[in-house]
MARPA-784642 format. One record per atom (N, C-alpha, C): residue number from 0; residue in three letters; atom name; y negated, x negated, z. Coordinates in pm, 1 decimal, always signed. Layout:
! residues N
NUM, ALA, CA, Y, X, Z;
...
! end
This chain:
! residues 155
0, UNK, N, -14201.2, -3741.9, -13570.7;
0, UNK, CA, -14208.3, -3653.5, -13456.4;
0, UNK, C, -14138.7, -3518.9, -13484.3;
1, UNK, N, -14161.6, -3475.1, -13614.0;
1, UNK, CA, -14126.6, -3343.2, -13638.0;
1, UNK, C, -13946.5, -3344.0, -13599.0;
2, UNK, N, -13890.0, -3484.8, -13698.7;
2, UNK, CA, -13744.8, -3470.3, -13657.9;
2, UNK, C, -13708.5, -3533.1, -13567.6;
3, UNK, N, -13749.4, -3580.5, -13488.4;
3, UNK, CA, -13733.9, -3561.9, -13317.7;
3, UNK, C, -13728.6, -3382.5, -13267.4;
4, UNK, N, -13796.2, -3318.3, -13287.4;
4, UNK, CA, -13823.8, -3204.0, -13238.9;
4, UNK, C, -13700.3, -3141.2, -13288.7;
5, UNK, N, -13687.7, -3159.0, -13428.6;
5, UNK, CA, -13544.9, -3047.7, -13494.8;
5, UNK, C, -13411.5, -3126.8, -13451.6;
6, UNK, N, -13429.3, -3264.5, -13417.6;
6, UNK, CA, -13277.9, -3299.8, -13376.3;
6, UNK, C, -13263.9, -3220.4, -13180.8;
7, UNK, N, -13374.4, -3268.5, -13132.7;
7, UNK, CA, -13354.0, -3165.9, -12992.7;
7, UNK, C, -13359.5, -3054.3, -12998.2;
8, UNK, N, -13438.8, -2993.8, -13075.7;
8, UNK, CA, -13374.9, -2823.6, -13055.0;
8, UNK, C, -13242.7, -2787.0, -13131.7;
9, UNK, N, -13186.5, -2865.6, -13196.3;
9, UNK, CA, -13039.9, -2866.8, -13253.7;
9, UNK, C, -12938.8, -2921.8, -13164.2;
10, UNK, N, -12958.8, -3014.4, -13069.2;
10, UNK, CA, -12857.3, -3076.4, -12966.9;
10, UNK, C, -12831.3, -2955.9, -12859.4;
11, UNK, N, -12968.9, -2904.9, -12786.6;
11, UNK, CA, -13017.5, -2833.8, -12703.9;
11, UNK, C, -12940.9, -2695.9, -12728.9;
12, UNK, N, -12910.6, -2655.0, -12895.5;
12, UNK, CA, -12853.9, -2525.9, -12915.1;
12, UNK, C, -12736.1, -2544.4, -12892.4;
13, UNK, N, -12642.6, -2644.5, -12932.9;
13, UNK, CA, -12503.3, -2684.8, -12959.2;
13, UNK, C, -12468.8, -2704.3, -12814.8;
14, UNK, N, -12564.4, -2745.4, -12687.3;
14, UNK, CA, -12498.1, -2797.9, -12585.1;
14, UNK, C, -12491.5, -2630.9, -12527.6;
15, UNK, N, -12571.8, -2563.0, -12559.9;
15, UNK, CA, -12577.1, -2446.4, -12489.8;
15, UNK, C, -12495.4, -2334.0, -12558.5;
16, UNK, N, -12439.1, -2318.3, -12657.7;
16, UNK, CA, -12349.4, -2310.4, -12762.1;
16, UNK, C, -12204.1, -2327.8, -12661.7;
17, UNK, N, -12199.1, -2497.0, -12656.8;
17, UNK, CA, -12051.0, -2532.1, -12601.3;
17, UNK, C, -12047.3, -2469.2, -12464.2;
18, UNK, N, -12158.5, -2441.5, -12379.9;
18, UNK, CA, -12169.5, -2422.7, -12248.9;
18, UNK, C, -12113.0, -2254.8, -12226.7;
19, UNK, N, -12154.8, -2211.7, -12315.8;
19, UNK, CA, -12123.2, -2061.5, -12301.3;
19, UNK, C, -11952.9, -2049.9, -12312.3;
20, UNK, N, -11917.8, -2141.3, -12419.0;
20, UNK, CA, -11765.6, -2117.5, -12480.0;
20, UNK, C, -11702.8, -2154.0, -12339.5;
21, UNK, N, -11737.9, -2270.5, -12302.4;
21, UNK, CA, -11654.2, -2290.9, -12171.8;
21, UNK, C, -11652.6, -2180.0, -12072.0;
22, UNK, N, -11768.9, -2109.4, -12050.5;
22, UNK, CA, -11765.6, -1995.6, -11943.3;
22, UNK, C, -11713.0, -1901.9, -12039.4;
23, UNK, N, -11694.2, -1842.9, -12120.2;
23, UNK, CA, -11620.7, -1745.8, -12122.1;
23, UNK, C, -11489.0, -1739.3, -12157.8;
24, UNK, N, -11408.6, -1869.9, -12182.0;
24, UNK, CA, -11290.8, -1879.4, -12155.5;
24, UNK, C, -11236.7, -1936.5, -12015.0;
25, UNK, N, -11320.6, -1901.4, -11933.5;
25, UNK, CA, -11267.3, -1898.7, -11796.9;
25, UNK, C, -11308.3, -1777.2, -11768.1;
26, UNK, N, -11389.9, -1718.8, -11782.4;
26, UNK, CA, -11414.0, -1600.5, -11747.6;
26, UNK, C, -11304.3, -1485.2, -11775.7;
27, UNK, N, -11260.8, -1421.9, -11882.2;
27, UNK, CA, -11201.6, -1359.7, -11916.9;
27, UNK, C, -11073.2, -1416.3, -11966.9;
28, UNK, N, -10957.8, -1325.0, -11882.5;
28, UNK, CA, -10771.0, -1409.0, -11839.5;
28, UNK, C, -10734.6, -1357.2, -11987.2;
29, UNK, N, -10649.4, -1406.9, -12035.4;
29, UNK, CA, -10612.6, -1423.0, -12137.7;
29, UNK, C, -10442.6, -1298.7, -12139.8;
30, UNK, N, -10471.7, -1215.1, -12268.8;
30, UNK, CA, -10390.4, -1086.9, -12259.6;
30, UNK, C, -10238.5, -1138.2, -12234.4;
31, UNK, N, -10202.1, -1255.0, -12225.3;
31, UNK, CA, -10046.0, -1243.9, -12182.6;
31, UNK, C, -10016.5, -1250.6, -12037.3;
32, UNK, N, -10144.2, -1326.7, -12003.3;
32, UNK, CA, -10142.6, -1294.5, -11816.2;
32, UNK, C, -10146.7, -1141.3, -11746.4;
33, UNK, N, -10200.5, -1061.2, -11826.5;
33, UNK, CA, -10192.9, -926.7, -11786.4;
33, UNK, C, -10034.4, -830.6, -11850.3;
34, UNK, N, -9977.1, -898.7, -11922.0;
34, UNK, CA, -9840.6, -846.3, -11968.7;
34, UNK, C, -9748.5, -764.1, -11894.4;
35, UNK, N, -9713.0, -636.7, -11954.2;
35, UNK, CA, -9600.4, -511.7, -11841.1;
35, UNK, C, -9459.1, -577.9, -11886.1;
36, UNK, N, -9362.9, -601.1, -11761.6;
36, UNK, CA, -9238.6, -607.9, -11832.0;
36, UNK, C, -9182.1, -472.2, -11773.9;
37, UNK, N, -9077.6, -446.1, -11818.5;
37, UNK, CA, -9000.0, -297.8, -11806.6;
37, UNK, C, -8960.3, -245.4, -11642.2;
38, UNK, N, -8912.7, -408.0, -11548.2;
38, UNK, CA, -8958.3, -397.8, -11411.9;
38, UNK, C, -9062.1, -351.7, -11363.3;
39, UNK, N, -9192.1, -395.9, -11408.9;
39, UNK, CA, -9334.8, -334.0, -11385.9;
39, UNK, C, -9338.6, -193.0, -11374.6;
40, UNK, N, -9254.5, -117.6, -11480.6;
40, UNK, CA, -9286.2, -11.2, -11513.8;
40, UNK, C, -9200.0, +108.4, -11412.8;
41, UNK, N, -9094.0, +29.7, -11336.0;
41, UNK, CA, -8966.8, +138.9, -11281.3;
41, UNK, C, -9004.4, +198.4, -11149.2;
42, UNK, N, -9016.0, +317.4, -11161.2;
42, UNK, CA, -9015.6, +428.0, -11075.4;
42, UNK, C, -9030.8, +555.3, -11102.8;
43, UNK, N, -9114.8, +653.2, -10996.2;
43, UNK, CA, -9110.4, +782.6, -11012.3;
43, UNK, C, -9298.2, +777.6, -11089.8;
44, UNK, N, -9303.3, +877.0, -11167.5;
44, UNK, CA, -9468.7, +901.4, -11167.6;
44, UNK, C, -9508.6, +1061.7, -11170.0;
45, UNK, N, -9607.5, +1079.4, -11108.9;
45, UNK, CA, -9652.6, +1262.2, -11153.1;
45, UNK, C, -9782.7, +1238.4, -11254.1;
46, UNK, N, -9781.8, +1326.5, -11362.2;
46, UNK, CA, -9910.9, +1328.5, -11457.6;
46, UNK, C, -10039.8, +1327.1, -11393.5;
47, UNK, N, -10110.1, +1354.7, -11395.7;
47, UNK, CA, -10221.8, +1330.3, -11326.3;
47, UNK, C, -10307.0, +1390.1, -11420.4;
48, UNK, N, -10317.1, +1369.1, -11592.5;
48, UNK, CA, -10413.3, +1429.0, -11657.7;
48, UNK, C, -10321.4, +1413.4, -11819.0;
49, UNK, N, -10361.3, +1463.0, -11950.9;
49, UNK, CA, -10292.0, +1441.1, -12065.0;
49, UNK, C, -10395.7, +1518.3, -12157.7;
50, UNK, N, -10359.1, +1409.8, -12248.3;
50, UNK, CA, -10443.4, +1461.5, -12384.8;
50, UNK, C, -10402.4, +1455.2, -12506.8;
51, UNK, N, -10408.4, +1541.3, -12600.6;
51, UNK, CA, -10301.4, +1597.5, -12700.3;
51, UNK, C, -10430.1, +1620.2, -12828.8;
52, UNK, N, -10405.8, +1559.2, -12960.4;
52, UNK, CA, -10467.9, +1540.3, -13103.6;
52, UNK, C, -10640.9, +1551.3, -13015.1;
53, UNK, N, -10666.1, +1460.2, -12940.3;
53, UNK, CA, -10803.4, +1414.3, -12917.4;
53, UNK, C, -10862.6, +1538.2, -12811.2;
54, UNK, N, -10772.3, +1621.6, -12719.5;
54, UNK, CA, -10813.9, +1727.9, -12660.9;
54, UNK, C, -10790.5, +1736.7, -12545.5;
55, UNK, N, -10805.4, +1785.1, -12413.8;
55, UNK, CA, -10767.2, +1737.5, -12308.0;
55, UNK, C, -10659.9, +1884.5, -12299.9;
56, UNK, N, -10529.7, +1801.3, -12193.9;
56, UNK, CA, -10426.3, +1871.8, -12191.0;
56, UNK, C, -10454.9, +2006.1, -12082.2;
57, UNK, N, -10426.4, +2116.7, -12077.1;
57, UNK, CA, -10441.1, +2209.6, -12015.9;
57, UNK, C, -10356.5, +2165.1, -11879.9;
58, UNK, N, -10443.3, +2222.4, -11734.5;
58, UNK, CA, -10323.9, +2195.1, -11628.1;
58, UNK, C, -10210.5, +2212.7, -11602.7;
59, UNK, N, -10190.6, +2384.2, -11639.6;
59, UNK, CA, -10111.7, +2421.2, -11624.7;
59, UNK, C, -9942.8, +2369.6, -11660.8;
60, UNK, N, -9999.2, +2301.4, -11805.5;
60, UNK, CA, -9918.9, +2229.6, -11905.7;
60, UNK, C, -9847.2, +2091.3, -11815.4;
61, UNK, N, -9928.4, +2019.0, -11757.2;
61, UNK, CA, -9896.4, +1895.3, -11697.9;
61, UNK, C, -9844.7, +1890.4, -11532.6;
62, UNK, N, -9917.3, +2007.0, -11467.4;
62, UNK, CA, -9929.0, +1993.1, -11313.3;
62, UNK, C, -9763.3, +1994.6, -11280.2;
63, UNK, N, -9746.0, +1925.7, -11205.9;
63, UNK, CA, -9604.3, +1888.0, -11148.8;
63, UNK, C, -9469.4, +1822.1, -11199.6;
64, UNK, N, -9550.5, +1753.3, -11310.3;
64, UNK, CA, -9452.3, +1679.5, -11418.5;
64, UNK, C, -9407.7, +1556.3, -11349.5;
65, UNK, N, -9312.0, +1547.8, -11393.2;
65, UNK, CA, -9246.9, +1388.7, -11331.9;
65, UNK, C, -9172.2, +1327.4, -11426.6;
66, UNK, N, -9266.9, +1181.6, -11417.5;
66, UNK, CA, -9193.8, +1049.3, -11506.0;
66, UNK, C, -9130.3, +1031.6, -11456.2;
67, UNK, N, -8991.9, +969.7, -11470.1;
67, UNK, CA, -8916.2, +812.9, -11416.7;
67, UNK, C, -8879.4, +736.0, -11532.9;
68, UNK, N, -8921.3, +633.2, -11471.9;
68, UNK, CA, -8905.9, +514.3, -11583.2;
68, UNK, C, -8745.7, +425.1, -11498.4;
69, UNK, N, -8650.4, +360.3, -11593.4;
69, UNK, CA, -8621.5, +243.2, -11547.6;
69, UNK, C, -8663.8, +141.5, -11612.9;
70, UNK, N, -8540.8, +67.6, -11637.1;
70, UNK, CA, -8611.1, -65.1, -11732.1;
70, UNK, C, -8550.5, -103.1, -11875.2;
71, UNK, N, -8499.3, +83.0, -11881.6;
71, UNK, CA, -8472.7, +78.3, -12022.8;
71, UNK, C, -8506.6, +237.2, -12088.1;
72, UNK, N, -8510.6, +290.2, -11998.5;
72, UNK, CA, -8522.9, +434.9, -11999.2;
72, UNK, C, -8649.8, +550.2, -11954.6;
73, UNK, N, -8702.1, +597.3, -12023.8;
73, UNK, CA, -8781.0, +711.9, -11949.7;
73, UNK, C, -8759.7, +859.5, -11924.9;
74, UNK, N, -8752.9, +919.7, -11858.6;
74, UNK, CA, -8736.2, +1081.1, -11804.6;
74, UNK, C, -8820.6, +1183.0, -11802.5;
75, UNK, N, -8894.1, +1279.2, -11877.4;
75, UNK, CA, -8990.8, +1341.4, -11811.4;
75, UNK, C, -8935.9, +1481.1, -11762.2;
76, UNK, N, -8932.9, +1500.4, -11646.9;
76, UNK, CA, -8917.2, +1699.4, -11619.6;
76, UNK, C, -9008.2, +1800.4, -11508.6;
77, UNK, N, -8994.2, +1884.4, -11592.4;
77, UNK, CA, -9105.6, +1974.2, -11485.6;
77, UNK, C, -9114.2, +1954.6, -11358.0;
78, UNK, N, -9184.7, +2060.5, -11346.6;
78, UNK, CA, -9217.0, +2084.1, -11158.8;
78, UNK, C, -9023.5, +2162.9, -11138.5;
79, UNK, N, -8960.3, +2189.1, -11202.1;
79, UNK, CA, -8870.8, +2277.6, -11135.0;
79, UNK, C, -8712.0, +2192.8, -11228.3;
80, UNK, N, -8757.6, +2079.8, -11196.8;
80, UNK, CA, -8656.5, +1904.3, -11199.3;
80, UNK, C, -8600.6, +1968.7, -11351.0;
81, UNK, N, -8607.8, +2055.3, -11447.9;
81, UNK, CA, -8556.4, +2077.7, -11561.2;
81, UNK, C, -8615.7, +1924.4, -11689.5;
82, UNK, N, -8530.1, +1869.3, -11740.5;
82, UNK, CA, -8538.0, +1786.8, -11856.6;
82, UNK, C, -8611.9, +1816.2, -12004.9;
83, UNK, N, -8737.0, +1747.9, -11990.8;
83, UNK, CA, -8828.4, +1808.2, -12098.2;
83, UNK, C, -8805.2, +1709.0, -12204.5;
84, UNK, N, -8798.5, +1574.0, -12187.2;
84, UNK, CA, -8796.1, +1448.0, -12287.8;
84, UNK, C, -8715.8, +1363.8, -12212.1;
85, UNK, N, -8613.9, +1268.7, -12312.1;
85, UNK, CA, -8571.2, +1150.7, -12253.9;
85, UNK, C, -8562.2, +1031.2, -12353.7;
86, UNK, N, -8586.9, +957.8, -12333.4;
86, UNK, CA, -8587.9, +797.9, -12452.2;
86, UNK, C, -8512.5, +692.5, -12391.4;
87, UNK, N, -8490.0, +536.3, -12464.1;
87, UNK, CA, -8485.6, +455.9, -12423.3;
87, UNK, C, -8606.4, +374.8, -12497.8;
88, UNK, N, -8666.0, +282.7, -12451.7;
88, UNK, CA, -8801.4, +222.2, -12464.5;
88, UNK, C, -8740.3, +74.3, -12469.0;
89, UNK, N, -8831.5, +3.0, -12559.5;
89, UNK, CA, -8867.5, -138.0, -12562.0;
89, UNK, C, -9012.4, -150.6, -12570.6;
90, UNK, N, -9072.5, -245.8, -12505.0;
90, UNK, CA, -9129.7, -305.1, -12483.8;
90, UNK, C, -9200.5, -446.5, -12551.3;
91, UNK, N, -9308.2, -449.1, -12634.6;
91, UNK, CA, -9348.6, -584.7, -12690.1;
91, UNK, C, -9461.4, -580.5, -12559.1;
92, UNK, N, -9415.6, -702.8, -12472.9;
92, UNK, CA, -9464.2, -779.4, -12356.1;
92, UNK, C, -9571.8, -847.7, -12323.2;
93, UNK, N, -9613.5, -860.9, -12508.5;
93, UNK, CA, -9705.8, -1030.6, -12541.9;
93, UNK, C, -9845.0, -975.1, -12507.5;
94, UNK, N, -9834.6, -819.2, -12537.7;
94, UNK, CA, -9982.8, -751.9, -12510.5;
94, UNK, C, -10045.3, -666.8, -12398.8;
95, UNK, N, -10182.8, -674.9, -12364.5;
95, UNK, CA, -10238.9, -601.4, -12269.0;
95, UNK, C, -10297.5, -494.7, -12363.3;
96, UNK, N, -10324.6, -368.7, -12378.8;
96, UNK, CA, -10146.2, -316.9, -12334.7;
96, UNK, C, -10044.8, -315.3, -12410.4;
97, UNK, N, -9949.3, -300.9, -12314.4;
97, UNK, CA, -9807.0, -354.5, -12436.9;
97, UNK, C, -9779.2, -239.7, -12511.6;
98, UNK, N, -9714.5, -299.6, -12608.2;
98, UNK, CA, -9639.9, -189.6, -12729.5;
98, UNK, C, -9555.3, -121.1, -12688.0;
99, UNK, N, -9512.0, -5.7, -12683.0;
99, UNK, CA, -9432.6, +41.2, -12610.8;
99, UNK, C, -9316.2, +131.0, -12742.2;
100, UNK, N, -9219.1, +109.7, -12780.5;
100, UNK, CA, -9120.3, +204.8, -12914.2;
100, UNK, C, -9036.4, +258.3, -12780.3;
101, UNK, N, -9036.1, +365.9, -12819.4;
101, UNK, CA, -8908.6, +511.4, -12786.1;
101, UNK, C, -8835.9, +592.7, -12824.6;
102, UNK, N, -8740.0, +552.9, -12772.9;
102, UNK, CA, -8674.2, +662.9, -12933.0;
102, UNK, C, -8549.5, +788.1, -12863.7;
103, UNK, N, -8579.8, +888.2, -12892.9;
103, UNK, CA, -8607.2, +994.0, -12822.7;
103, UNK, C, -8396.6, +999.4, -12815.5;
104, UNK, N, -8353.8, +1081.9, -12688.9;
104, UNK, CA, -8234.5, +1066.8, -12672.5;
104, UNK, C, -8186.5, +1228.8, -12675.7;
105, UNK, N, -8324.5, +1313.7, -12661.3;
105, UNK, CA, -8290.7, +1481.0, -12682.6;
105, UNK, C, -8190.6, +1506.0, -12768.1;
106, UNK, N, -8125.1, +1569.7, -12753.7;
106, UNK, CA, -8036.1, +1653.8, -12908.1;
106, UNK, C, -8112.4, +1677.1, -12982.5;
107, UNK, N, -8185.7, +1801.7, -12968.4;
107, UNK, CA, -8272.2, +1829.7, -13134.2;
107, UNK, C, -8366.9, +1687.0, -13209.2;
108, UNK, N, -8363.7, +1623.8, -13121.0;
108, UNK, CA, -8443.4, +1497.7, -13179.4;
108, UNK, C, -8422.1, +1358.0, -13160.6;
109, UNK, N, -8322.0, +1340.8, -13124.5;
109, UNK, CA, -8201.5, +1256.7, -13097.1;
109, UNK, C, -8254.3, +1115.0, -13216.2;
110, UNK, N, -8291.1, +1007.7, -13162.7;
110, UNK, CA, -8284.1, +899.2, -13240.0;
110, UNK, C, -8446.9, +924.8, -13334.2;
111, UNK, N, -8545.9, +1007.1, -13330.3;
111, UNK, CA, -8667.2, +974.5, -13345.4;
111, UNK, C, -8734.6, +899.9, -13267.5;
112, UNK, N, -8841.9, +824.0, -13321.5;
112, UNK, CA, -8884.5, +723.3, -13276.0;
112, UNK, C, -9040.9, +729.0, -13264.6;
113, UNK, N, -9083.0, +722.6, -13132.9;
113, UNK, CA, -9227.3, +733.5, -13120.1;
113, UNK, C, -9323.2, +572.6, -13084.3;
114, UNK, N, -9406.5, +566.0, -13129.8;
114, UNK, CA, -9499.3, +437.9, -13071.3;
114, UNK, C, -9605.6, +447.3, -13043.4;
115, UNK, N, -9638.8, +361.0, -12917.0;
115, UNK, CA, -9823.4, +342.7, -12884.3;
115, UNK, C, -9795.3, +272.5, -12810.1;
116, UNK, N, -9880.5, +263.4, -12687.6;
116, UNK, CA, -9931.3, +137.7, -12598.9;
116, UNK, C, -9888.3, +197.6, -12471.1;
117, UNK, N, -9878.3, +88.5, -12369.9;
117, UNK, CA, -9861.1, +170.6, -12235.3;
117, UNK, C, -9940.7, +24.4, -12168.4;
118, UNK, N, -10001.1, +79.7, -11992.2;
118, UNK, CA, -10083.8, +19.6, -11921.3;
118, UNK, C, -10065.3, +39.1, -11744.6;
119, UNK, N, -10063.9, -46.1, -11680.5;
119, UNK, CA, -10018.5, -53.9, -11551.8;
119, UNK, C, -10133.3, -147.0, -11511.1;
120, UNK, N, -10223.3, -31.0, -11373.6;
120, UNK, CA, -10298.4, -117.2, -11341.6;
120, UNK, C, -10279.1, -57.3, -11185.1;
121, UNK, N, -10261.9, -104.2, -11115.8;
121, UNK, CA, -10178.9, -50.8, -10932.3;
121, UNK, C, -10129.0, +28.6, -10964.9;
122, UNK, N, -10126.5, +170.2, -10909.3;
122, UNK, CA, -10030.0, +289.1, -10918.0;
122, UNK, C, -10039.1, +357.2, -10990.7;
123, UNK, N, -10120.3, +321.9, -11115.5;
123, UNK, CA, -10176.7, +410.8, -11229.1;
123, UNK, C, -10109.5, +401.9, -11371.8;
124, UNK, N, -10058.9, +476.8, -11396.9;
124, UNK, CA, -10008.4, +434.8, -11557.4;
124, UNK, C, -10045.7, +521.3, -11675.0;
125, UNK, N, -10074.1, +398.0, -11806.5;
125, UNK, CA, -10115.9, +517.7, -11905.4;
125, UNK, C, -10016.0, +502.7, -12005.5;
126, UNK, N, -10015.9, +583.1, -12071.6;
126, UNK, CA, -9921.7, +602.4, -12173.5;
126, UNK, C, -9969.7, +642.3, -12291.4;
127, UNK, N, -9969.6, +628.2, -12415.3;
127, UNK, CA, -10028.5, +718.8, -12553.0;
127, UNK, C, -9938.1, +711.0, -12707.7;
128, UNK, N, -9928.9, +744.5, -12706.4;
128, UNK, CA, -9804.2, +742.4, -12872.8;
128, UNK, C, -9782.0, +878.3, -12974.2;
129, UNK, N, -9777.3, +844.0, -13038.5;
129, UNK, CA, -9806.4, +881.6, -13180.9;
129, UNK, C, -9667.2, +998.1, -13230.0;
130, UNK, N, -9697.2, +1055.5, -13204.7;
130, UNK, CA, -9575.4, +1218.5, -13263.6;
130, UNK, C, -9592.7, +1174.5, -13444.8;
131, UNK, N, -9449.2, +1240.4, -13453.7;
131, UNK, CA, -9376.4, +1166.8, -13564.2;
131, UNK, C, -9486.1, +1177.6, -13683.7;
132, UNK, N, -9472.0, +1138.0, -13740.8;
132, UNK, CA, -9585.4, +1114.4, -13873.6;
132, UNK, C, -9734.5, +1082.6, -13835.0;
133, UNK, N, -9815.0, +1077.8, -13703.3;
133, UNK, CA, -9885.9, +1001.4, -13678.1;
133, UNK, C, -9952.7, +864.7, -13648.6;
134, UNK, N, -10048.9, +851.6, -13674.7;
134, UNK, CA, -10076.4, +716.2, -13671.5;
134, UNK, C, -10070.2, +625.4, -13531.7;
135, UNK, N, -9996.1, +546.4, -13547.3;
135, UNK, CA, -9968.6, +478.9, -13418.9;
135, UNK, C, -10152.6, +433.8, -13356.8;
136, UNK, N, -10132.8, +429.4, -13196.3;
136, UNK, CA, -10255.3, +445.1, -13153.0;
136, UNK, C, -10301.5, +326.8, -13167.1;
137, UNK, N, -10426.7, +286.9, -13131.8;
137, UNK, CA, -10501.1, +171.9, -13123.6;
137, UNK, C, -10582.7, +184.2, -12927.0;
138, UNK, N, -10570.2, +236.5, -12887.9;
138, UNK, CA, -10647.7, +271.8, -12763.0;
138, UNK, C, -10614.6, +390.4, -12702.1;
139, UNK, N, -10699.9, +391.1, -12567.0;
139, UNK, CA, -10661.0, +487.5, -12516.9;
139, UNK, C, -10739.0, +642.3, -12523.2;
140, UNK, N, -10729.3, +644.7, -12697.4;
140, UNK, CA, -10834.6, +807.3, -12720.9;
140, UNK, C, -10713.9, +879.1, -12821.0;
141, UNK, N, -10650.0, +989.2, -12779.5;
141, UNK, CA, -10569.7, +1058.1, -12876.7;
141, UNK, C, -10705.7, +1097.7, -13027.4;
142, UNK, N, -10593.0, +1085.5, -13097.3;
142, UNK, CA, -10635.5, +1185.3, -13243.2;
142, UNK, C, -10522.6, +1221.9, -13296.8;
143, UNK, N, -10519.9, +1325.4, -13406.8;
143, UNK, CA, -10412.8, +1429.5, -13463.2;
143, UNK, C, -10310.1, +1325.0, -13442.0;
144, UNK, N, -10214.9, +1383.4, -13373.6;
144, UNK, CA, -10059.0, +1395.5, -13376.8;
144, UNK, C, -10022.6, +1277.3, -13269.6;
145, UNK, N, -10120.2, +1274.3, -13163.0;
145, UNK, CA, -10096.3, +1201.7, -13073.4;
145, UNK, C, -10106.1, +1250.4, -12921.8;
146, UNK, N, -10033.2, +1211.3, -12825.9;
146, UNK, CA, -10042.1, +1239.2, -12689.0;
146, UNK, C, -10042.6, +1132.2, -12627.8;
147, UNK, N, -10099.9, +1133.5, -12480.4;
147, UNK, CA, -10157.1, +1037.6, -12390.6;
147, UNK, C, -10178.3, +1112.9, -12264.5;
148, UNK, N, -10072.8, +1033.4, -12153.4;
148, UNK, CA, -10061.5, +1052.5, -12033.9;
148, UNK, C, -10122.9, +972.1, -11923.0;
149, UNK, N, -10179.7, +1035.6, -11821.6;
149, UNK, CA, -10190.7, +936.2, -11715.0;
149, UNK, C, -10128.8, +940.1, -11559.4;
150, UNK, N, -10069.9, +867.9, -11566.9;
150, UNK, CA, -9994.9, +910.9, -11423.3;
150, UNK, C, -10000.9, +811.9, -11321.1;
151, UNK, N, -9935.9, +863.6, -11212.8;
151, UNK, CA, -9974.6, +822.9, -11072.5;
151, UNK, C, -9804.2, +791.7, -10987.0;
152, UNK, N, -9792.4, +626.2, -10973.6;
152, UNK, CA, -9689.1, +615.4, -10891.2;
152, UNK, C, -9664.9, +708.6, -10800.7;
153, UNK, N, -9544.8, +786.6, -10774.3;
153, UNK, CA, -9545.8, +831.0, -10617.9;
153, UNK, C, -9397.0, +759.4, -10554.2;
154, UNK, N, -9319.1, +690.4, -10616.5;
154, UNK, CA, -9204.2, +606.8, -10545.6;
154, UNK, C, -9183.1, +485.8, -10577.6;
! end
C-alpha cells in the first residue's frame, strides 16, 4: 500500500510538473518574436526622460532633443536643430532587447564605439549604453559611465 501511495504521489507530481512546462511555454513568446530590426527603429523621436551614472537626467538637459534614426544611422540635436551626436549603429536582432553598437561619427570622437541595448514598444523607445570605458549595460538601470534615454515617436 505504502508504494502504491509513493508511486501516485510521484506520477501526480511529474504530470503536474509536465503540465506547468506546457503552459508556460505558451504563455510567454519567445525573445526572437519580439526582435527590433533597424526599419523598426526609423524616424523622428523627442527625449521624454534620461538618466546618466544611475541618476535621473536634469530637464533642462533633455527637453527638446531630437532623435532620428534611419536604418543605419542615428542623429541627436537640440531644441535649436544644432548637432549634438551622430553614429552609425548595428544591430544584433536575435534579442529582446537588441544589442545595439555605435560608433560615433563626431570629429572629436570620430570612430569610438559605444554599446547597450535598445527597445521599441509602440511609440516608445529606450535606449542605454555604456560611455567609453564602461560596462556595457545589462538592463534598463544606468550605473557609472552609462546613459539611458527614453523617447517618444513624433514622425
Amino acid at each position: 500500500m505504502l508504494l502504491f501511495k509513493i508511486t501516485v504521489t510521484l506520477g501526480f507530481a511529474a504530470l503536474m510538473l509536465g503540465l506547468s512546462m506546457v503552459q508556460d511555454g505558451g504563455s510567454a513568446p519567445s525573445k526572437v518574436d519580439k526582435r527590433c530590426t533597424p526599419a523598426d527603429l526609423v524616424g523622428r523621436y523627442v527625449i521624454v526622460a534620461g538618466e546618466r551614472d544611475g541618476a535621473k537626467e536634469p530637464e533642462g538637459r533633455i527637453k527638446g532633443t531630437i532623435v532620428t534614426f534611419t536604418e543605419d544611422s542615428v542623429v541627436v540635436a537640440d531644441k535649436d536643430k544644432k548637432e549634438l551626436y551622430s553614429a552609425t549603429y548595428k544591430l544584433n536582432a536575435t534579442t529582446n532587447p537588441c544589442d545595439i553598437t555605435m560608433t560615433s561619427r563626431v570629429e572629436s570622437s570620430a570612430g569610438v564605439i559605444a554599446r547597450g541595448l535598445i527597445q521599441k514598444e509602440g511609440d516608445t523607445l529606450r535606449l542605454i549604453y555604456a560611455l567609453p570605458t564602461g560596462e556595457i549595460p545589462a538592463g534598463f538601470k544606468t550605473k557609472d559611465k552609462q546613459l539611458m534615454f527614453v523617447m517618444k515617436k513624433t514622425s
